[in-house]
NULO-329283 format. One record per residue (C-alpha): x, y, z. Coordinates in steps of 0.2 Angstrom, whole numbers. Each point is the difference from the previous one (the first is absolute). Layout:
% residues N
c1/c2/c3
X/Y/Z
...
//
This chain:
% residues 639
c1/c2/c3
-287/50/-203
13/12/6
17/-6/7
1/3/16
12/16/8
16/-5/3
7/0/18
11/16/0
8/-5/17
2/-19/-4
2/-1/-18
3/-20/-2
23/-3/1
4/-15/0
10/-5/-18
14/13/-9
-16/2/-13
-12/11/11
13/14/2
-6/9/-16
-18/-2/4
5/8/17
8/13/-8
-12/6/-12
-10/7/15
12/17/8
5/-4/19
-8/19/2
-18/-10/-5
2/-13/12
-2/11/15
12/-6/10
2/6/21
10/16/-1
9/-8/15
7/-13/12
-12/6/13
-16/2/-12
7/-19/-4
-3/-5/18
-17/9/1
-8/-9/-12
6/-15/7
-6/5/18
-17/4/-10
-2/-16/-11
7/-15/13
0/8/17
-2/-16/9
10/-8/-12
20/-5/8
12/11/-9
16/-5/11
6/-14/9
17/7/9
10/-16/8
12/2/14
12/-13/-7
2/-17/-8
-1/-10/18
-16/10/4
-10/0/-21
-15/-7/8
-1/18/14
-1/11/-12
-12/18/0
-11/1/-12
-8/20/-5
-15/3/-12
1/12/-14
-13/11/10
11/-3/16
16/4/-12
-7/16/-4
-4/4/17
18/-3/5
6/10/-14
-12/17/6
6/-1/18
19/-2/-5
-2/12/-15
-9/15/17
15/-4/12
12/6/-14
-10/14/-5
0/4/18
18/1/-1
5/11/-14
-2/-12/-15
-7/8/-16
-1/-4/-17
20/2/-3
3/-7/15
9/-16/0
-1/-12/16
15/-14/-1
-3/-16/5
14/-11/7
-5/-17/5
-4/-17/-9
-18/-7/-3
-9/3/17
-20/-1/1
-4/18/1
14/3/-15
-13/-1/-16
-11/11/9
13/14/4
8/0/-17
-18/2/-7
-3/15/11
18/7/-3
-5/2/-19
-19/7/7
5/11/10
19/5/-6
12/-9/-10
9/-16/5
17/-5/4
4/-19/2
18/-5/2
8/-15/4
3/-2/18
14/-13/-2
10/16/-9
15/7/11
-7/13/10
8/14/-10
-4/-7/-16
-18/0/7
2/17/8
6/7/-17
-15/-7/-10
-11/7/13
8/17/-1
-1/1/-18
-19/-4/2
-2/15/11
-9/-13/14
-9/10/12
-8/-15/9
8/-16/4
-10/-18/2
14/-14/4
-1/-17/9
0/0/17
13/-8/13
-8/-16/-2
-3/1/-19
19/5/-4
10/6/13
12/5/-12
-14/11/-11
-6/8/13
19/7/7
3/6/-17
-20/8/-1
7/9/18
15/8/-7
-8/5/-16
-17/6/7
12/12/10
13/6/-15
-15/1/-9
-10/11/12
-16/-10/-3
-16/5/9
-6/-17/3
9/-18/2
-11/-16/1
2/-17/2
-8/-16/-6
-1/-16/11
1/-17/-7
-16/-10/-4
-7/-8/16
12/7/12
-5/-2/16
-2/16/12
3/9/7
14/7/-12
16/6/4
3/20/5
7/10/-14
15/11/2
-3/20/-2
8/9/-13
4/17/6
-15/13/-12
-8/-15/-8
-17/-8/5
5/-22/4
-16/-9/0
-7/-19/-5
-8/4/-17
-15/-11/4
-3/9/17
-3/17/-10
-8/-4/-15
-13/-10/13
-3/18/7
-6/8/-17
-14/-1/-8
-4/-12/-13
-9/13/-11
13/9/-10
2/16/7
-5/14/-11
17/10/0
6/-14/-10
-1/3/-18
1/-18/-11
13/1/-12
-2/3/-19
6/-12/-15
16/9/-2
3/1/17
16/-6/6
-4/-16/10
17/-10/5
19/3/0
7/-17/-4
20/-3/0
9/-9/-13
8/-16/0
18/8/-2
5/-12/-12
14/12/-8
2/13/15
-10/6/15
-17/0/2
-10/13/-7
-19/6/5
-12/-4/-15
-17/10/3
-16/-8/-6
-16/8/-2
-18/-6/5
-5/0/-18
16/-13/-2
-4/-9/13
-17/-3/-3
4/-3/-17
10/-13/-1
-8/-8/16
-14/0/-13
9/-7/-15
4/-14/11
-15/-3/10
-8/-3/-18
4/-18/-1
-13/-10/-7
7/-18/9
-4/9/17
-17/6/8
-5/9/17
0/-19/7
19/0/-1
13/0/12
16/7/0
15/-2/8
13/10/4
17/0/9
9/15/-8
2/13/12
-9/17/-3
16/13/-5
-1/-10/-15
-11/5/-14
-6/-19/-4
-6/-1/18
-11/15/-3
-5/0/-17
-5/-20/-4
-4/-8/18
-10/19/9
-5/10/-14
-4/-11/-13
-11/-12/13
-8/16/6
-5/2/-18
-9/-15/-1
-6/-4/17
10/-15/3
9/-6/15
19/3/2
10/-10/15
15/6/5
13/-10/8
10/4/15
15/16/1
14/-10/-7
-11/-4/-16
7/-13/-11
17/2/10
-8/-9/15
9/-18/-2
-15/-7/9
-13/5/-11
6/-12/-14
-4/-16/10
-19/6/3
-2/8/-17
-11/-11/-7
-11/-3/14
-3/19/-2
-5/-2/-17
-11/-13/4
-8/9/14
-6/16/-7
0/-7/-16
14/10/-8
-2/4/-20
14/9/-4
16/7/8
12/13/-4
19/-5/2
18/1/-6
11/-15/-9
9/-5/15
-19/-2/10
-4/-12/-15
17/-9/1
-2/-3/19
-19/-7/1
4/-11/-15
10/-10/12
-13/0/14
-12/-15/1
-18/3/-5
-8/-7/17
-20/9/-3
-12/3/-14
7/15/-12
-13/-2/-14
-7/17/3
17/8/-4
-3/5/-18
17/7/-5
14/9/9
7/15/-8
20/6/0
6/16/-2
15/12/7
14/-12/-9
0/-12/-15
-6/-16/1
14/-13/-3
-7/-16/-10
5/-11/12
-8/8/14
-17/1/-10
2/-18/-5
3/-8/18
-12/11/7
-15/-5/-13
4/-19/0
-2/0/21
-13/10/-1
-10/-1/-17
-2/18/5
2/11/-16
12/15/3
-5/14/-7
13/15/-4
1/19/0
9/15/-1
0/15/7
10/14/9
-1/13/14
0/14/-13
-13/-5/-11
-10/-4/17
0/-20/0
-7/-10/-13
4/3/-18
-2/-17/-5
-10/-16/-1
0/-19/-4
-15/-9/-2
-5/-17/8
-5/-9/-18
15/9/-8
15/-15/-3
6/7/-15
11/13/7
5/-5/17
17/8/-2
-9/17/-2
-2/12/16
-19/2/-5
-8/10/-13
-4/20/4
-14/5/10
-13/9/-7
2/20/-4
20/-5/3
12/2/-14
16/-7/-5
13/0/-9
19/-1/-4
11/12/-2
19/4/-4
9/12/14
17/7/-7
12/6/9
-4/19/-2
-17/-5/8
-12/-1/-14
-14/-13/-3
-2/-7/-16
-15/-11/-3
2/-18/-6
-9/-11/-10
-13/-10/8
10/-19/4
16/9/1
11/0/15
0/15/11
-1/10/17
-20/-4/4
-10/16/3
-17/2/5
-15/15/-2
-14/2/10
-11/4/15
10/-9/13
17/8/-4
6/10/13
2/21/2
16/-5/8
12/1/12
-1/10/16
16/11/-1
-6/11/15
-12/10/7
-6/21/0
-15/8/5
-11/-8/-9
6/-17/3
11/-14/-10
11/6/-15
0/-15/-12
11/-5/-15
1/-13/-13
17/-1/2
3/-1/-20
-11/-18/4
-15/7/-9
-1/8/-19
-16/5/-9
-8/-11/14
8/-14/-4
9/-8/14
20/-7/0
-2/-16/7
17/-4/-1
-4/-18/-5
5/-9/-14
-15/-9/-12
-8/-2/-16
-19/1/-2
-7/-10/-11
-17/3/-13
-12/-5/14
6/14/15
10/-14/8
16/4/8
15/-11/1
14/6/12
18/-2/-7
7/7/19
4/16/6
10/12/-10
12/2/15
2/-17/1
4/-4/-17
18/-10/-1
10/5/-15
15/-9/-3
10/5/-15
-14/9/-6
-12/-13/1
-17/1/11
1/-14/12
-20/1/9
5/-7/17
-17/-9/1
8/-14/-10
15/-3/10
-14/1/14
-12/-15/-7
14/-12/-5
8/1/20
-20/0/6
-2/-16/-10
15/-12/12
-10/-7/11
11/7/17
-4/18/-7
-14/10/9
5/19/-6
10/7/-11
7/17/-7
12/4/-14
11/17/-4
12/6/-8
17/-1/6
15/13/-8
10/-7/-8
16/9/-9
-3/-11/-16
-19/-1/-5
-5/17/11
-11/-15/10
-2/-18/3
-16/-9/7
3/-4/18
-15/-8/12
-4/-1/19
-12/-15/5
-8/-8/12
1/-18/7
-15/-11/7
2/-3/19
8/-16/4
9/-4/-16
19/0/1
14/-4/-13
-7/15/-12
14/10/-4
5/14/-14
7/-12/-12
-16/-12/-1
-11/19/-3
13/6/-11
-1/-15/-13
-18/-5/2
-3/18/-5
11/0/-15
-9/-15/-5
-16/7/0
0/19/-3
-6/4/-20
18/7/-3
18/-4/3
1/19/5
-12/0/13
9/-16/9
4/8/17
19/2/5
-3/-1/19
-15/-5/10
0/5/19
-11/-9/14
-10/14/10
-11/-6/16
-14/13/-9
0/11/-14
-1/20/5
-17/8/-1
-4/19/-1
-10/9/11
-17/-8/-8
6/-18/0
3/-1/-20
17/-8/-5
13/15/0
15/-4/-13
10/17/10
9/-10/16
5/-14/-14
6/12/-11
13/10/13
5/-17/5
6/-6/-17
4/16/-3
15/-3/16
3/-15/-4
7/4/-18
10/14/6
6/-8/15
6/-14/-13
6/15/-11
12/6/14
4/-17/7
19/0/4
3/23/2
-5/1/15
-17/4/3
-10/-7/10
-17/-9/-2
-9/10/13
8/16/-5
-10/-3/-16
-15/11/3
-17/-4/-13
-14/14/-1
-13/5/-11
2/14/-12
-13/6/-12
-6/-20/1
18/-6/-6
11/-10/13
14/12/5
16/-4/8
9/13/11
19/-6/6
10/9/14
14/13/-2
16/-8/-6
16/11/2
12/-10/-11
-1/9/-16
6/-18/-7
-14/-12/8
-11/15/-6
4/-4/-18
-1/-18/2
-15/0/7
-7/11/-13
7/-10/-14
-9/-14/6
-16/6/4
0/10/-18
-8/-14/-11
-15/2/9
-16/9/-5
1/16/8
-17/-2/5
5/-12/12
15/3/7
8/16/7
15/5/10
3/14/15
19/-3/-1
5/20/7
17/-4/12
-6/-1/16
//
C-alpha cells in the first residue's frame, strides 16, 4: 500500500526533529500564497462564515467586543483597499498609519499592502519623530486615530498630512463609540473624512484598476526599535511576510479551532505577523484587546476571565506581560490555554519560573527581528532540554556565527562557538528605505546584509540541532578590563530578590577597567526600605563572577522602552555615562546639568560647554583623559 502524500502546507511541526523532514521538500514545492492578500483570499474562500476577528474596545468593556468573519474581513479589506486607489495609492504607494489598535486597523493595514505599501508608526512617537518616519516612507495617504481615539495622534496626523501634502487623511473611531462622531477639522488641500464612512460607500468587489501585488512585491515599511540610534524603515516584501507567517502558522500543537490572543499593537511586526497573518493562514480566530494593548492597567485584572471566555490557546507577549499576570489571581477556567509564547526580549529565569508555577502554562520562546521579517526561531512545547535556548531555526532559515573584525570582515566560526548570530533566508529583508525617485523607494542594506546573510547584531552560539542561545547584544556587551561581562547575568541575579520586578545592566566608563557593570531596577509597588546597598550586595552574592558584581544599582519608577516597547539599554547608557563624568569633574567647576549626553554612532557621547581659562581647560582634560575615547569627548573652544 502506498504511503499516503504528505501535506505540503501543513507538514506535521511539533518537536526540533521534523525540521529536516520539512526541509527535504523546497518551500518553492509547497505552493505557498504569493501574498498577504492571496493569504486572506483563501481564507475568505475556505471559512467565510468562520470569526476571524474579535476587536474589543477595552479591558472594562471585553465582553462588547466586534466580531468580523474572514468573508466579512475580506470584504472590509476590497472597500478600504478602492477608497485608496481612488485617491492616488498604487503599487509604490505607501499609506501611513498613525493610530493604536482600532477596529477597522487589521483591515486598513491589509488593504495598504493590497492596494500600495504600508506605513505603521507608533503614534505615542513625538510628532516630528513620527513626521520624519512618515516622510522617509514617502506617505501619500494618512489613516490615524481620530479625536476620540488619540487626540494627540490625530493633531500630529493634521500637521503631518499638511507638511506632507497628502491627498487623503482618514480617521478611525474607537470600537463601539457611540454617534454621532465628532466633526473633523479641514486641512487646507487634503481630503478629512471618517475612514469607515468612505470605505462603506465603495464596492465590496475589488475594483479592477487594482492590480494584486506579486511575491516580491513590497508590502510594509516597518521602523526599527532604535536600540543603538534612531529608528530606521525596514521594508518587508509579501513574499516575507507570507513566508514567515507560514513558518509559524505550521505549528502542529495548534489547529483552525484555535484562538489567539493578541494585545500588541499593529506598528509592530509580532502583531502582524504571529496574531493576523498567521491565524489568517490557518482559519483560526484572533481577539484583539483594546487600543492600550497590554499597557492598559485594567486589562490584567480580567485577563483570565478573557481566556476563559473565548477559550484562549495561546498568546503572544513580552517578559514584563509574563512577569505582571504571574502576580494576578487565577479567578476562571484557563485550561484551554496551551502555551504562551515570548518574544521581543530575553526571558529572564525568574520570570519564566513564576509565571509557569501560577499558571502551569508552559512558555514558550522565540527569536526573531524586524529585519529578518519576525520570527527566525522557535521552542517546542515538549522541548525541557534546552529551556535556556531562544528556540531552534525555522525551516529554510539558516544560522550561524560569525567573527566581525574591525576593518569589517566576517569570518565564519565553528558551529558552538561564540559569535555575532547571522541568519539566511526568505524572510531577510531588501532593506532599508533611504528615500525615494521616480520609481519609488531606494533601499539599502546598510552594510546589515552580506552574501544574504543578515548582521543581527546579537550575540550567540548555535548549537548541533539549529538552536540558538543568545549571549546579548553586541552593543551591550560590558567589557571591563578586557573581559566580556553579558549584562543578562547581572540582570537575573537582581531579578532573583524578591522586591525586584525589572532590571537592566550596562556598562559604566570607568578610567581604570575601560567599563564597570552598573544596573537600573525596578521595585514592587508598596515595598519600602529597598535601597542600593541591599541591591548591590545581594547581587555580588549571586552573579556567576566577582567581575560582574554591580558597583551601583539605581531605583527607576520604570525602565525606558523604544519606540516598539522592547527594553532599550540607550537612555541608561547616557545617564551612566553623566553620571561618571560628572564624578569625573566633581570639585572644577562644572556643573551637572552643563553635562550634556547624546548618541553618536550608538556610543554614549558627552559634549561640555566652552571653558575660557586655558588652566580649567587642562584640568578638565587631564581628568576626563583616562576614559575611552569612545565615550567621552570634550568641545572645550574659549568661549
Amino acid at each position: 500500500m502506498n504511503a499516503p502524500a504528505p501535506d505540503l502546507l501543513w507538514p506535521a511541526y511539533d518537536q526540533p526533529g521534523t525540521l529536516t523532514t520539512i526541509e527535504s521538500i523546497a518551500l518553492e514545492d509547497r505552493d505557498l500564497p504569493g501574498s498577504t492578500y492571496d493569504v486572506l483570499a483563501r481564507a475568505a474562500a475556505l471559512w467565510p462564515d468562520r470569526p476571524a476577528l474579535t476587536m474589543l474596545p477595552s479591558a472594562e468593556r471585553w465582553t462588547r467586543g466586534e466580531t468580523v468573519s474572514f468573508e466579512q474581513l475580506r470584504d472590509q479589506v476590497h472597500r478600504i483597499a478602492n477608497l485608496f486607489h481612488r485617491h492616488g495609492v498604487r503599487r509604490t504607494t505607501a499609506v501611513g498609519l498613525l493610530t493604536p489598535n482600532a477596529g477597522l486597523l487589521p483591515a486598513t493595514l491589509l488593504a495598504a499592502q493590497l492596494a500600495g505599501c504600508a506605513a505603521p508608526v507608533n503614534p505615542a512617537l513625538a510628532a516630528e519623530q513620527a513626521e520624519r518616519l512618515l516622510r522617509l516612507g514617502g506617505a501619500r495617504v494618512l489613516v490615524a486615530a481620530g479625536p476620540e481615539l488619540d487626540a494627540d495622534a490625530w493633531r500630529t496626523a493634521r500637521t503631518a498630512a499638511a507638511s506632507l501634502r497628502c491627498t487623503a487623511l482618514f480617521a478611525l473611531r474607537p470600537v463601539g463609540a457611540p454617534d454621532p462622531a465628532p466633526e473633523l477639522e479641514r486641512v487646507e488641500g487634503v481630503h478629512v473624512a471618517y475612514l469607515h464612512v468612505e470605505a462603506a460607500a465603495q464596492p465590496a468587489e475589488l475594483d479592477p484598476g487594482v492590480a494584486p501585488p506579486q511575491a516580491g512585491d513590497l508590502a510594509a515599511y516597518f521602523h526599527t526599535g532604535g536600540t543603538t540610534g534612531a529608528p530606521k524603515l525596514a521594508a518587508h516584501t509579501h513574499a516575507n511576510e507570507v513566508t514567515d507567517a507560514w513558518m509559524i502558522a505550521a505549528n502542529s500543537v495548534l489547529d483552525s479551532d484555535s484562538v489567539l490572543f493578541s494585545g500588541l499593537p499593529l506598528f509592530h511586526v509580532n502583531a502582524l505577523v504571529v496574531t493576523l497573518l498567521a491565524p489568517l493562514f490557518r482559519g483560526q480566530h484572533s481577539v484583539w484587546t483594546g487600543p492600550l494593548g497590554y499597557r492598559e492597567p485594567a486589562l490584567f485584572a480580567v485577563f483570565w476571565k478573557i481566556v476563559e471566555h473565548f477559550r484562549i490557546a495561546t498568546m503572544s507577549a513580552v517578559p514584563t506581560v509574563y512577569a505582571g499576570l504571574a502576580r494576578v489571581p487565577l479567578d476562571a477556567d484557563i485550561t484551554s490555554l496551551r502555551f504562551a509564547i515570548v518574544g521581543a526580549s530575553p526571558l529572564p529565569p525568574a520570570v519564566r519560573a513564576a509565571f509557569e508555577l501560577h499558571t502551569g502554562v508552559p512558555l514558550c520562546q522565540g527569536y526573531g527581528l524586524t529585519e529578518a521579517t519576525c520570527g527566525s526561531a522557535r521552542s517546542f512545547l515538549h522541548e525541557h532540554q534546552r529551556p535556556e535556548a531562544a528556540g531552534q531555526r525555522m525551516p529554510y532559515q539558516q544560522v550561524k556565527t560569525v567573527r566581525i573584525d574591525s576593518d569589517g570582515d566576517w569570518h565564519d566560526l565553528p558551529q558552538g562557538e561564540p559569535g555575532v548570530l547571522a541568519i539566511s533566508g526568505p524572510t531577510v529583508f531588501p532593506g532599508y528605505v533611504v528615500g525615494h525617485d521616480d520609481t519609488g523607494p531606494r533601499l539599502d542594506t546598510l552594510g546589515s546584509v552580506r552574501d544574504g546573510w543578515l548582521n543581527t547584531g546579537d550575540l550567540a552560539r548555535v548549537d548541533a540541532d539549529g538552536f540558538i542561545h543568545l549571549l546579548g547584544r553586541a552593543k551591550d556587551l560590558i567589557i571591563r578590563g578586557g573581559h566580556n561581562i553579558d549584562p543578562a547575568v547581572v540582570e537575573d541575579a537582581l531579578l532573583a530578590h524578591p522586591a525586584v520586578t525589572g532590571a537592566s545592566a550596562v556598562g559604566r566608563p570607568d578610567p581604570h577597567s575601560g567599563e564597570v557593570p552598573v544596573a537600573y531596577v525596578t521595585i514592587r509597588p508598596g515595598t519600602t526600605g529597598i535601597g542600593p546597598d541591599e541591591l548591590i550586595a545581594f547581587a555580588a552574592r549571586h552573579v556567576p563572577e566577582r567581575a560582574a558584581a554591580p558597583k551601583d544599582v539605581i531605583v527607576l519608577p520604570a525602565l525606558p522602552l523604544t519606540d516598539i516597547g522592547k527594553p532599550s539599554k540607550v537612555p541608561l547608557r547616557l545617564d551612566s555615562t553623566r553620571r561618571a563624568i560628572s564624578t569625573a569633574l566633581a570639585g572644577l567647576g562644572v556643573a551637572d546639568e552643563q553635562i550634556r549626553c547624546e548618541l553618536a554612532d550608538g556610543s554614549p557621547m558627552v559634549s561640555l560647554p566652552p571653558v575660557a581659562d586655558p588652566g580649567q581647560r587642562r584640568r578638565i582634560t587631564t581628568r576626563l583623559a583616562p576614559y575611552d575615547v569612545k565615550w567621552a569627548f570634550t568641545d572645550l573652544g574659549s568661549s
